[in-house]
N, C-alpha and C positions, 0 to 999 in steps of 0.2 A: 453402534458407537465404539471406537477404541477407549480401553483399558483408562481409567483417569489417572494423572500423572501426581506421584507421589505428595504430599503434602509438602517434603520436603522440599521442592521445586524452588521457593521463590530462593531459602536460603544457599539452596546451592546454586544456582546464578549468579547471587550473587558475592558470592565466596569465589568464583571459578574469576567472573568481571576483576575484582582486583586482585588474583595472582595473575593471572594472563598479562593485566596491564604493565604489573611488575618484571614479568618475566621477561617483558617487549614483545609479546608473540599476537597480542590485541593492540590496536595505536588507537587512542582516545583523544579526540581533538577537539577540546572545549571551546564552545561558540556564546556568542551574547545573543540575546533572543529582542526580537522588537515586533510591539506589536502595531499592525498597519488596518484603520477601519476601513471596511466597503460592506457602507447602509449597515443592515442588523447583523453584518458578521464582523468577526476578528481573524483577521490571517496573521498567526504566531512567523516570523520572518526569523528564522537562523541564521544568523550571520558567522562565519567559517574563514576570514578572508588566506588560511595558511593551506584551506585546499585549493585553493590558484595555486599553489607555491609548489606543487607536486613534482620531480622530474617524468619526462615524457621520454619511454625508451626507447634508443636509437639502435640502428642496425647498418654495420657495412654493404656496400652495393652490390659486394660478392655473398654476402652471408645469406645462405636458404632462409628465408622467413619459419618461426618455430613453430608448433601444433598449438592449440591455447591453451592455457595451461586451464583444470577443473579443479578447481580449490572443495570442492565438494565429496568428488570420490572419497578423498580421503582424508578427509578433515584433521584437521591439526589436532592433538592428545589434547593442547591447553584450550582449546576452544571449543572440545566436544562437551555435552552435560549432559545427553542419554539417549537410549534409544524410545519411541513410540511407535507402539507396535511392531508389525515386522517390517515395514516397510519406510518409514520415518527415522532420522535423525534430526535432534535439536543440537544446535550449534552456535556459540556466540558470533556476533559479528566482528570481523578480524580492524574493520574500519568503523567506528564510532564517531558521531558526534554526541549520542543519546546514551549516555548509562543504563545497562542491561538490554541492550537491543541484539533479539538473537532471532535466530531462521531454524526453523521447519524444512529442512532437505529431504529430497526421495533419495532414498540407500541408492538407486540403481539409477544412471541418466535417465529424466523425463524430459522434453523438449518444455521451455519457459512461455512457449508460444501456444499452450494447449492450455483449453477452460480448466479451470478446478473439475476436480471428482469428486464423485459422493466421499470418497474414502478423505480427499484431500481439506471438504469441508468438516468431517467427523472429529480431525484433527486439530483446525482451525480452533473447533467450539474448545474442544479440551484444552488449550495452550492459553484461551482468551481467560480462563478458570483460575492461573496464577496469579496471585496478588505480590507483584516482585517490587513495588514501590511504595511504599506510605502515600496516602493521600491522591492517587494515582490509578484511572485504567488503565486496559494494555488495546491498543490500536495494533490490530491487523491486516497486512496492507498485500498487493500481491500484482506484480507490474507484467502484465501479461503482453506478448506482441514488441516490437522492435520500434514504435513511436511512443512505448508507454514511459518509457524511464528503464529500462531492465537492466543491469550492468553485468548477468550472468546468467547463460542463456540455458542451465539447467536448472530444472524446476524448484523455488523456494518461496514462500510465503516468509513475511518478516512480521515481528511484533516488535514495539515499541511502548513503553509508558507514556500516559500524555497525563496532565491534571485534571482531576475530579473536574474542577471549576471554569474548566477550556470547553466554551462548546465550540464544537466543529459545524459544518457546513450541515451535513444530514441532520444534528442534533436539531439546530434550527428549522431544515425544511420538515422535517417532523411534526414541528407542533403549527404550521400551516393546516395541519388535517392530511388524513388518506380517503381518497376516492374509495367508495364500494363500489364491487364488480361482482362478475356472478361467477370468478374462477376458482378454482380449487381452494385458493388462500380466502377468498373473500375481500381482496384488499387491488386497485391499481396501485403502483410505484406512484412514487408522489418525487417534487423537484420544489426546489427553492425557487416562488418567483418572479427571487429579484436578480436570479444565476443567467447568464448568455448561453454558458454552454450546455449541450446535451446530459443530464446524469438522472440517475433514477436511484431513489430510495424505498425502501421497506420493514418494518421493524420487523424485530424476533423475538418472539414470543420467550417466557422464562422457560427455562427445562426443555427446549427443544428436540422434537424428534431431529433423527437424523434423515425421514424424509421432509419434515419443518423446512431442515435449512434447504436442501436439495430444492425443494417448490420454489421458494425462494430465489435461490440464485440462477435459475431456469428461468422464471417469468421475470428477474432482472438483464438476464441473457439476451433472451429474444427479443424485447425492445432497444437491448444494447447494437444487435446484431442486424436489425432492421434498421436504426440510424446510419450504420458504417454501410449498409448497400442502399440506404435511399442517396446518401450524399457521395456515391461512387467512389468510394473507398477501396482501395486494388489490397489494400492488408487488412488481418484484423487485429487490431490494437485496444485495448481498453486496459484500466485502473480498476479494480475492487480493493476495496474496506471493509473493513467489518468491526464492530464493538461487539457486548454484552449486549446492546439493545437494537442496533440496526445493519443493515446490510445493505451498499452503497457499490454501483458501477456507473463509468463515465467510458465513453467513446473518446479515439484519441486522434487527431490528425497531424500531428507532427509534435515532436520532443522536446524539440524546446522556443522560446522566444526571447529574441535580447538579449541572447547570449545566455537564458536562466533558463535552466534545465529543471523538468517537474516531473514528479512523478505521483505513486499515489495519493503518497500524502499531503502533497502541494494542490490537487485536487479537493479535499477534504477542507482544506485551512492552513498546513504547516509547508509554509515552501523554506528552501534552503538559497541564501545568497555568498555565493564566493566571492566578493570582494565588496566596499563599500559600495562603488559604483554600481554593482548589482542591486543593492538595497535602495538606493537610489531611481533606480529604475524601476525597481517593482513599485515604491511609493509615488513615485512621480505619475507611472502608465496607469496605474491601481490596480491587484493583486487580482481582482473580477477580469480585468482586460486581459492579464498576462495567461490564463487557466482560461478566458474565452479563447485566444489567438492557438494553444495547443491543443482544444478539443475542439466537439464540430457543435453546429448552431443547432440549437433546438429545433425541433419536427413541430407542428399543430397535434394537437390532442387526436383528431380525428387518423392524421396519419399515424400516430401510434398506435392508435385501437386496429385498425382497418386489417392486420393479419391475423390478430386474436378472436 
């Protein structure tokens, strides 16, 4: 395990959250929340309608197209808060809708499109350990692959506060029960259901090893990675989550629907809508339909087992 990160953690996030905001070098863009039922879940719906409103930059038809810029090398002063370990930086997020929402960067490019490492989940546990909100876990989320939602193709895990009193998609497929199996964990991935699309959950244990999580996100892996080649999948794309108590991946087959872009945590319960219309839409199709249409259809049990 890496070094536990100072106690002081939650307050300086959030001291660092409003000088940044102040300074203009974070842009925080406050949203109304609604929430949308399908059956025993609740999908929290952010409504944003001022990121529609973004300008879209243009370029003359003589101007060479520019390199992309890696807002991560070299992290802005007002939005670094420390390093972790030797190979980690925490960093706020420059774009906000969620107060204290910050990223987990590799110091050195990692490609956005490679699983987690043991090292990258040892990091994970530690960052999940801050209590930076009253009343509040922190959801870690991590858009792996180019259908998942990723907006920045160097490797970061993001956290986010959600409410104590929010359950999410896993917290419910949870208390459905876990299959025993005879693997190393003792436990199959379990799934919501009453879910269309492919996803697998697993709890974790309190005080986790750091091969704990590793088995975990392995044996979440490989039934991820068997759905994406049983349904001839040419990329590999998938969403992980993670709490204090579960660990959660979904296969992904396309980015978005309806114009509504999803990513991990739209997966989970929390999608994001840019404009009314959008909300609309998700209420209208139902939030189950729009998270089946970007991932892929559930496999039979038997075909899940059969390479294990």
């Amino acid at each position: 395990m890496l070094p536990p990160l100072s106690d002081t953690f939650p307050d300086l996030i959030r001291s660092k959250f409003s000088s940044a905001v102040d300074a203009g070098s974070l842009t925080f863009t406050p949203t109304t929340e609604k929430d949308v039922p399908a059956g025993d879940l609740i999908f929290r719906v952010r409504v944003a309608p001022s990121l529609a409103q973004k300008p879209v930059p243009t370029r003359e038809h003589d101007e060479a197209p520019k390199a992309k810029f890696n807002p991560f090398l070299n992290p802005e002063p007002d939005l670094f808060l420390c390093d972790l370990g030797d190979r980690y930086s925490l960093i706020l997020n420059k774009f906000s809708i969620v107060p204290y929402h910050f990223l987990c960067i590799t110091k050195k490019f990692e490609p956005q499109r490679a699983p987690l490492s043991e090292e990258d989940l040892s990091a994970t546990w530690e960052c999940l350990q801050a209590n930076v909100k009253s009343g509040s876990r922190l959801l870690a989320f991590y858009n792996c692959g180019e259908l998942s939602g990723a907006s920045q193709e160097h490797k970061h895990i993001q956290f986010i506060p959600v409410p104590n009193d929010l359950k999410l998609l896993p917290d419910i497929a949870l208390s459905y029960g876990i299959p025993v199996s005879k693997d190393a964990i003792g436990q199959f991935p379990t799934s919501h259901p009453g879910v269309a699309f492919a996803h697998f959950v697993l709890p974790v244990p309190k005080n986790p090893s750091t091969d704990d999580l590793v088995m975990r996100f392995s044996s979440l892996l490989a039934r991820t990675l068997t759905t994406l080649r049983e349904q001839g999948q040419r990329t590999i794309s998938f969403n992980f989550a993670m709490t204090k108590d579960w660990m959660f991946l979904a296969p992904r087959g396309q980015e978005s629907y309806g114009g509504v872009s999803v990513n991990a945590t739209g997966m989970v319960g929390l999608l994001l809508a840019k404009s009314e219309e959008q909300l609309d839409f998700i209420k209208n199709t139902g939030p189950l339909e729009v998270t089946a249409r970007v991932g892929l259809p559930r496999i039979t049990e038997d075909e899940q087992q059969h390479d294990y």
